[in-house]
C-alpha positions in Angstrom: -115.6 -60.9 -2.6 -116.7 -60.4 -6.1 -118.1 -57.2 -6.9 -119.9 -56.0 -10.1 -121.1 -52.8 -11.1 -123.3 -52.0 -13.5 -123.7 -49.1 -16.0 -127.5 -48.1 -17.1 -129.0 -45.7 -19.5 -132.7 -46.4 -19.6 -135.3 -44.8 -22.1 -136.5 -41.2 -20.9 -139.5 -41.7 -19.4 -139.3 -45.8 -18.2 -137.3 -44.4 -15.4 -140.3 -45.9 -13.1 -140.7 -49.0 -14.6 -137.4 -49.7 -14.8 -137.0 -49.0 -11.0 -140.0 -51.5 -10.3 -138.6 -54.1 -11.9 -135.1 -53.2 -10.3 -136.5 -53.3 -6.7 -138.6 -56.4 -7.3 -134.8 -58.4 -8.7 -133.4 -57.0 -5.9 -136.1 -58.5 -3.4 -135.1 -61.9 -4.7 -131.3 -61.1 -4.9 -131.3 -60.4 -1.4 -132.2 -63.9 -0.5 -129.3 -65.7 -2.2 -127.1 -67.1 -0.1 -124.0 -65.7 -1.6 -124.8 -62.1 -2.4 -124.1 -59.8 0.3 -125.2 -56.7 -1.1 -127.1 -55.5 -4.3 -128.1 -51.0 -4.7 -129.6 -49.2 -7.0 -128.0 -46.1 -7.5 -130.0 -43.5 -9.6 -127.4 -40.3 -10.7 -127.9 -37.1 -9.4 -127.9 -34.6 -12.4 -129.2 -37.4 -15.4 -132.2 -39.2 -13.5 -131.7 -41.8 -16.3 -128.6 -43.0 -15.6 -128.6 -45.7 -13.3 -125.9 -48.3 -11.3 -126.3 -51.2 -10.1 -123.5 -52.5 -7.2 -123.2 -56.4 -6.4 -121.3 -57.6 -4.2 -121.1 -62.0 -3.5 -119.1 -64.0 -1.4 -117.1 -65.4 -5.0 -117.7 -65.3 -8.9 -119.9 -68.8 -8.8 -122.1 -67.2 -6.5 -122.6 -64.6 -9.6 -122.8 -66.7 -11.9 -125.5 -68.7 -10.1 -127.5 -64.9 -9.3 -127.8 -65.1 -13.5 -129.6 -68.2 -13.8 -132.3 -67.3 -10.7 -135.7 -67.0 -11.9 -136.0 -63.1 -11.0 -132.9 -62.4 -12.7 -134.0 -64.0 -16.0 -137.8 -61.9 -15.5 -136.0 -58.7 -14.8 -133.6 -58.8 -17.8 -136.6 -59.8 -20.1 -138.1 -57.0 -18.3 -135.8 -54.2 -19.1 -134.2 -54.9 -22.5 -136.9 -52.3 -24.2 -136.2 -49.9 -21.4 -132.5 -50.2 -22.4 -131.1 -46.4 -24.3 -127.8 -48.6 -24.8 -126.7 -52.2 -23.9 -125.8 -51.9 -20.1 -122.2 -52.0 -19.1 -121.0 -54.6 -16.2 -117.5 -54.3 -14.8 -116.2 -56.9 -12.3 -114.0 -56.3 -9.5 -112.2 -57.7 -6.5 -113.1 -56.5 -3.4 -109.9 -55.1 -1.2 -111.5 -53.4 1.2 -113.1 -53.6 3.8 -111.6 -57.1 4.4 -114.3 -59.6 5.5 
């Protein structure tokens, strides 16, 4: 699997819109064939730090997730809610094996 997760500092106060718009990706994410799991992970102690963990079946799969139409809304969506560009590292899953 092909895992990404990403790092998100929004704008104080756009922590609700920038859930909305996360949830309403995800709806559509969640229908790709090749993703087998997308969360949005809020943090604990800075409720405007975010993650984001995506997991698909291989990297093309990813790469085809980024040209979807509610991909393309919900970055267009989010830049201005953005407190610094958003961090995505990529990883191979090694456990649990599939």
């Amino acid at each position: 699997m092909y895992v990404v997760c990403v790092r998100i500092q929004v704008v104080p106060g756009r922590e609700d819109d920038f859930i909305a718009a996360s949830q309403a990706n995800a709806a559509g994410t969640r229908q790709e064939p090749g993703n087998v799991r997308w969360d949005l992970l809020r943090h604990r102690a800075e409720p405007d730090r975010f993650a984001l963990y995506e997991a698909y079946r291989e990297e093309a799969d990813f790469t085809a997730h980024q040209q979807t139409e509610h991909y393309l809304k919900w970055k267009e969506q989010v830049a201005p809610m953005m407190a610094v560009p958003r961090i995505g590292d990529r990883y191979t899953n090694l456990t649990p094996w599939e």
